[in-house]
N, C-alpha and C positions, 0 to 999 in steps of 0.2 A: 715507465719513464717518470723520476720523480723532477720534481718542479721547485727551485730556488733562486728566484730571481727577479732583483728589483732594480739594474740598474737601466734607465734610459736608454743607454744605448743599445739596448738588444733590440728595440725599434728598427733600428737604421738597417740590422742583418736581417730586422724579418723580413725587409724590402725586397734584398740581395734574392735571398736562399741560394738556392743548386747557382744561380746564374752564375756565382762565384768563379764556379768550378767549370762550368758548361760555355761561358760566352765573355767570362774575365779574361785580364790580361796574363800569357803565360808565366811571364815571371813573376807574380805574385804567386806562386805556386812552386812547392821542391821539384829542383828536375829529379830525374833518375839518379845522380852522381850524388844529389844532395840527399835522396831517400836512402842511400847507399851508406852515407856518413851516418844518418840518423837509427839507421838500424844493425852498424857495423857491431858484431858478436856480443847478440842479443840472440840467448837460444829459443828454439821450438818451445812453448809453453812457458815462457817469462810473463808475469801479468805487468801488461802495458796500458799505458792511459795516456791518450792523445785529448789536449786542451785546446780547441778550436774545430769545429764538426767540417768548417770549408776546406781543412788538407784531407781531405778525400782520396786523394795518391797515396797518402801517407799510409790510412787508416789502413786501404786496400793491402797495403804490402806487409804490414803487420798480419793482417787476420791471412793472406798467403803462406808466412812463413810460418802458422804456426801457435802465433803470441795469443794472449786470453788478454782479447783489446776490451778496451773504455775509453767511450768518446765523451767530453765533456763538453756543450757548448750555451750560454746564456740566452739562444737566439732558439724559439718554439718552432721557427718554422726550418729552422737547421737542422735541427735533429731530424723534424720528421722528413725532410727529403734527401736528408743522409740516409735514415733508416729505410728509404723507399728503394735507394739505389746501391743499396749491399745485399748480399746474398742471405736471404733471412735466416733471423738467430746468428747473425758471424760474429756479431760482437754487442755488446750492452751500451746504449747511448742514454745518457744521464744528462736533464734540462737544468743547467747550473751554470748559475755567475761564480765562476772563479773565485775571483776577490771577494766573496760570500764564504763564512762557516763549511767546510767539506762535510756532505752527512757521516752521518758516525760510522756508519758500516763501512765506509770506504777509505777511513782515516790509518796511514800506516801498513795501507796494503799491495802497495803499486812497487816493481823491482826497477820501474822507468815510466819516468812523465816524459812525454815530448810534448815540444810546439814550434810550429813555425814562424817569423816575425811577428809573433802572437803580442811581446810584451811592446812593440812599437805601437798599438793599439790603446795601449793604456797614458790615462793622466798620470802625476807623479804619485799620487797618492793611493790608485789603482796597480802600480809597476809594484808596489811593495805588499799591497794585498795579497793580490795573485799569486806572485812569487811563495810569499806564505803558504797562498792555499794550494800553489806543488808541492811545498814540501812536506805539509798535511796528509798528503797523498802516497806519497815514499816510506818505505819502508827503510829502517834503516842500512846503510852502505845502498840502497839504492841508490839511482842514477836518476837526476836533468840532465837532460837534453835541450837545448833552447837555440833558435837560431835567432840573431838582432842585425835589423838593420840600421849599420850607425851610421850618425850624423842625419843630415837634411836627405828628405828623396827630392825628386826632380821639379815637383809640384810646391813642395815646400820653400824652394827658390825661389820660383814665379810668385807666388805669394809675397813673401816678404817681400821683393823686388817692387812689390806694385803696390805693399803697403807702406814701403819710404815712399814711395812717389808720391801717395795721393796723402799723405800725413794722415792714415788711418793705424800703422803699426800694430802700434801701444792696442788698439782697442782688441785684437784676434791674437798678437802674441806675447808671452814674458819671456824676454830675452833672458835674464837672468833662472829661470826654471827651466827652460828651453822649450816651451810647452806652447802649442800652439789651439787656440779653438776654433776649428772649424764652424761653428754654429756663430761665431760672434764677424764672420769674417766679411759677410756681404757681398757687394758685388765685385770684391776682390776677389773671391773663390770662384764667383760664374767665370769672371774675364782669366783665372790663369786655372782652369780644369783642366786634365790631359784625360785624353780618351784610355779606357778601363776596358780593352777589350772589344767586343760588339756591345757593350752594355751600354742603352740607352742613354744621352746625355742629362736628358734631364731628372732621370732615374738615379743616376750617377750623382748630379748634383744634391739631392734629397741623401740620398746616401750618407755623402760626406755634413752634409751639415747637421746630421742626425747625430754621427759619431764624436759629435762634441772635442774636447779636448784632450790631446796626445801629447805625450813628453816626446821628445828626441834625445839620444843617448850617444854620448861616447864612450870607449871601451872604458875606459877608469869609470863610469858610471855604474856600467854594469855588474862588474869587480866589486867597487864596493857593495850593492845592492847582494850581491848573493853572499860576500863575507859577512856582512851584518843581518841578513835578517835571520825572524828566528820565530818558534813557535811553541809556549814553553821552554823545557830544557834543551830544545829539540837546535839544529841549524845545519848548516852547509859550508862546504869545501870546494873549491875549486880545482879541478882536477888537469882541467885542459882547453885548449880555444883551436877550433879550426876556422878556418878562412873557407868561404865557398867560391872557388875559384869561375862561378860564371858567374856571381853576383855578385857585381863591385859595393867595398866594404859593408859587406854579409857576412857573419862569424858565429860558428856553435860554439857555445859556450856548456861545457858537461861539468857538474859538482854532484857530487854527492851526500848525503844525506848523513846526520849522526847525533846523535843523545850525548851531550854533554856527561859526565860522570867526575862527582864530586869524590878524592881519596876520606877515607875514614880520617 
């Protein structure tokens, strides 16, 4: 298991670990429908790389059908209680911040990144990282997979709702980036928390206020984030967007991967 990682917020997941998975809320996780989309005609032996160690569903149903998976996640104590609760040797788990340099062995060798609401986790300046550092990952005509949830979640209302109230806003959100900081937000975050499953609340609130600051995205966001970034000559295409029809405005978004090529 090699080790890259210096962003803060991998604190806030060593909290979590497995409880993610184990005693989180279920829709913070692909149903069955939604692993169905994520892995629709992706053959036996495709090298796949999943970026976040908590889709644990995901990972399982890759290393079922087949796939020579890679799990990538920023968080030490993710990997290893991911690696505790897979069937040893099914798949290689790699301790890595994303939005971090990919190591070199791994650069340009993956035929499919997936993630799940993974890039709603990130700040704005973190959403372009990352994105980078799949496509660092891909080989060319490979494939992202990404699933975003846009606009505000349900928590993120209550928030704001109770930051016009108390004239605290400005301090935990920029409205104009869409980015919200949990860690700035006070006892605006205790009074508008929603329960995360069985997971403890005050667990819960440590959690969030660990994970710092998240952008919120609409589709045009998205859109341009994947037409424009780019890694060297390297970038991506947009291929397709599906809707996740239990998870209101949830959408795969699949591009592809490709080297630019200059005519003589």
């Amino acid at each position: 298991m090699s080790s890259q990682t210096v962003n803060d917020k991998s604190a806030a997941w060593d909290l979590i670990g497995s409880l993610f998975w184990k005693s989180g809320r279920s829709t913070a996780k692909p149903s069955d429908e939604e692993i169905a989309l994520f892995t629709a005609g992706i053959p036996s032996g495709a090298r796949c790389a999943v970026v976040g160690a908590s889709t644990k569903d995901l990972v399982e149903a890759l290393i079922a059908h087949g796939t020579k998976a890679v799990v990538f996640d920023f968080s030490e104590r993710m990997c290893i209680e991911l690696r505790a609760a897979l069937p040893r040797d099914s798949c290689e788990i790699v301790h890595h911040d994303i939005t971090r340099p990919v190591p070199a062995r791994l650069r340009g060798g993956q035929d499919f990144v997936l993630n799940d609401r993974l890039v709603n986790r990130f700040s704005d300046d973190e959403a372009r990282q990352g994105v980078e550092g799949m496509l660092s990952l891909l080989a060319d005509d490979g494939q992202l997979r990404a699933s975003v949830k846009l606009g505000f979640y349900p928590m993120d209302d209550r928030m704001i709702a109770a930051g016009r109230e108390s004239g605290t806003l400005e301090s935990f959100y920029d409205a104009e980036r869409k980015v919200i900081d949990f860690a700035a937000a006070g006892d605006v975050l205790a009074h508008s928390l929603l329960p995360h499953g069985e997971i403890d609340p005050d667990l819960l609130l440590q959690w969030y206020r660990g994970r710092g600051k998240e952008q919120r995205f609409d589709h045009e966001d998205i859109v341009a984030l994947l037409e424009t970034v780019s890694v060297g000559d390297r970038g991506m295409r947009l291929l397709s967007t599906t809707d996740f029809a239990q998870a209101p405005a949830t959408r795969m978004y699949t591009a592809e991967a490709f080297t630019a090529r200059t005519e003589a």
